[in-house]
C-alpha positions as CSV (number, residue, x, y, z in Angstrom):
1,X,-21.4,30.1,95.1
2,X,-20.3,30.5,91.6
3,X,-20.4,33.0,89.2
4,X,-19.6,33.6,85.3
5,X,-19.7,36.9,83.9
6,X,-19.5,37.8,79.9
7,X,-16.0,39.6,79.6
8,X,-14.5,35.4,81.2
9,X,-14.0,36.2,84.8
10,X,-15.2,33.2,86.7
11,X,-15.6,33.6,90.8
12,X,-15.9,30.5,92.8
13,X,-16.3,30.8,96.6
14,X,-17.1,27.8,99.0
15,X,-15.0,27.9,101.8
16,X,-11.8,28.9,99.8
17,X,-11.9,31.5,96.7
18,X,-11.2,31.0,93.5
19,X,-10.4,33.8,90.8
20,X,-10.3,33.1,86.8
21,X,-10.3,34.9,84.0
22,X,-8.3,33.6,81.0
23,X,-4.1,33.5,81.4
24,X,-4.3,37.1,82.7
25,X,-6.2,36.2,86.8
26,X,-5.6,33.1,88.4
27,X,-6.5,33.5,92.3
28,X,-6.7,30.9,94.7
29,X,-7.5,32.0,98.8
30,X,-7.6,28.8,101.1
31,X,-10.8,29.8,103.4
32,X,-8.1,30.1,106.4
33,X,-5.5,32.8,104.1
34,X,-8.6,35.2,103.2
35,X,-8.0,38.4,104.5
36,X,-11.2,38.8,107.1
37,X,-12.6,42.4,105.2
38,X,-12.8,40.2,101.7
39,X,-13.9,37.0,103.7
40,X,-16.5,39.4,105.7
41,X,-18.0,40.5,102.4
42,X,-18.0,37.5,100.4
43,X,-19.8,35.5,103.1
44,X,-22.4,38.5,102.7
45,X,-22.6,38.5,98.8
46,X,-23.2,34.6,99.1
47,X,-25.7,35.0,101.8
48,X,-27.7,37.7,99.4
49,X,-26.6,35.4,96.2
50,X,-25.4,38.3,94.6
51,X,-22.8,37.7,91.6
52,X,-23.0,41.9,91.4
53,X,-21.3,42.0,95.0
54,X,-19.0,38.7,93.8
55,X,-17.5,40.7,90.7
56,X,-17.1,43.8,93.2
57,X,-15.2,41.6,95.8
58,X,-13.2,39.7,93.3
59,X,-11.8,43.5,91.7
60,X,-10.9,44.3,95.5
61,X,-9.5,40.7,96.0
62,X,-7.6,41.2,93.0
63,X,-6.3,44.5,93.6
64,X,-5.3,43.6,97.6
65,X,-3.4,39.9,96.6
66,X,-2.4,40.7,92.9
67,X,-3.5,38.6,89.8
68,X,-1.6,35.5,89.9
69,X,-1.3,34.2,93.2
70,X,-2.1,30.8,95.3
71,X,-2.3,31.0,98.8
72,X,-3.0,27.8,100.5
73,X,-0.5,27.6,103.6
């Protein structure tokens, strides 16, 4: 599921997660590396379709990993 809001933050999540917005957030969570609590609710939030939940989840996500980060191994 992907989702684009107005103020650039882009949230893609299919398996692995994928934060954007501009130079200042640049997330990437391999499905394996995402923290179960933020995998838990993201697989909710896609289930419902819910880009309100996404933006919620990706603030936490954000908050929990910092805003530039890859984690992939």
């Amino acid at each position: 599921m992907r989702c684009e809001y107005n103020d650039g933050l882009r949230v893609d999540y299919s398996g692995s997660l994928r934060i954007r917005k501009g130079d200042e957030v640049n997330v990437f969570m391999k499905g394996d590396f995402i923290p179960s609590n933020i995998r838990g609710d993201l697989d909710k939030a896609a289930r419902k379709n819910s880009c309100d939940d996404f933006r919620r989840i990706a603030l936490a996500a954000t908050d929990t990993v910092g805003r530039k980060v890859c984690i992939h191994e």
